[in-house]
N, C-alpha and C positions, 0 to 999 in steps of 0.2 A: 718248435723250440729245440735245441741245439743241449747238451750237456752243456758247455762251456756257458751258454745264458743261463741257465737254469740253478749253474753253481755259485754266478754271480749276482741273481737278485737274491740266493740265497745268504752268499755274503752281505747284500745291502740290507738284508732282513736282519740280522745278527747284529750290524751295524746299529742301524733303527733302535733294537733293543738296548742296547748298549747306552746310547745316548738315550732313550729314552731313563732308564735306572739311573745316570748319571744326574740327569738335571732332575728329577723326579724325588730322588733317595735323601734323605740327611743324616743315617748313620756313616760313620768312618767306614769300618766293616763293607759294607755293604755298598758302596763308592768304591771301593776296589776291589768289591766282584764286580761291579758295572764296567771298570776298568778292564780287568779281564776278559770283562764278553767284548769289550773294544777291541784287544789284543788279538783274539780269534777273531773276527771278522776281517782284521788288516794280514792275518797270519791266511786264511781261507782264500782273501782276495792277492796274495801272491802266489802262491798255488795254482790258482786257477792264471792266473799271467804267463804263469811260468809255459802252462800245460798251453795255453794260446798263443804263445810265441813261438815254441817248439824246443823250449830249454826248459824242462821240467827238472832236470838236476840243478841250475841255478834256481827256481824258483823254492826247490825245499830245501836248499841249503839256505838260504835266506828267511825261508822259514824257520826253520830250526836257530838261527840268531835272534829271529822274534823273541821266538819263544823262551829263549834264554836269558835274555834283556829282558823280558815280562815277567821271568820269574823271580828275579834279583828286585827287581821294581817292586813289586809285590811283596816279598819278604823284609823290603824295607818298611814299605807302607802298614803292614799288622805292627810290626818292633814302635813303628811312632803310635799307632792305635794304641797299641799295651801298655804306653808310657803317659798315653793322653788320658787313659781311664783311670790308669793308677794314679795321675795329681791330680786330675779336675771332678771324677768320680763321673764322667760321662763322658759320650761320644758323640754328642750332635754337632750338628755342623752349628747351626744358630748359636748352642753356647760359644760355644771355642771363638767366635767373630767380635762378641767381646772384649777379649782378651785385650790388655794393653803390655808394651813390652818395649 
């Protein structure tokens, strides 16, 4: 096995995770750390593109856009967390599906 495979079933393993917490999880919270390990897994699997194609500077420049878009994404998604615990007094998913509006 090769670095380049080995960096990519690592990617798909982080993936896996990912989606697993995702569909798995019903806090808010914790839905967008699952998010996050999604964000790393697609930010790992350009990286490793970059370094396989032979443009390793395009692939962490792209990376580093990931990552900056994931972080903005993120700081959004706590700000509605904190907003959602402070009117409904919870953060589950099943409650919140309730809701009419």
């Amino acid at each position: 096995m090769t670095q380049t495979t080995v960096l990519l079933l690592g990617a798909v393993g982080v993936l896996g995770v990912g989606l697993y917490g995702l569909l798995r999880l019903r806090n808010l919270i914790q839905i967008i750390v699952a998010l996050q390990i999604l964000a790393k897994a697609a930010v790992l699997a350009l990286v490793v593109a970059g370094k396989a194609s032979g443009h390793v500077n395009l692939g962490q420049s792209l990376a580093v856009t990931v990552i900056v878009a994931d972080t903005v994404i993120a700081v959004v998604g706590l700000a509605l967390a904190v907003q959602v615990r402070r009117r409904l007094g919870t953060l589950d998913v099943k409650a919140l599906a309730t809701l009419r509006g």
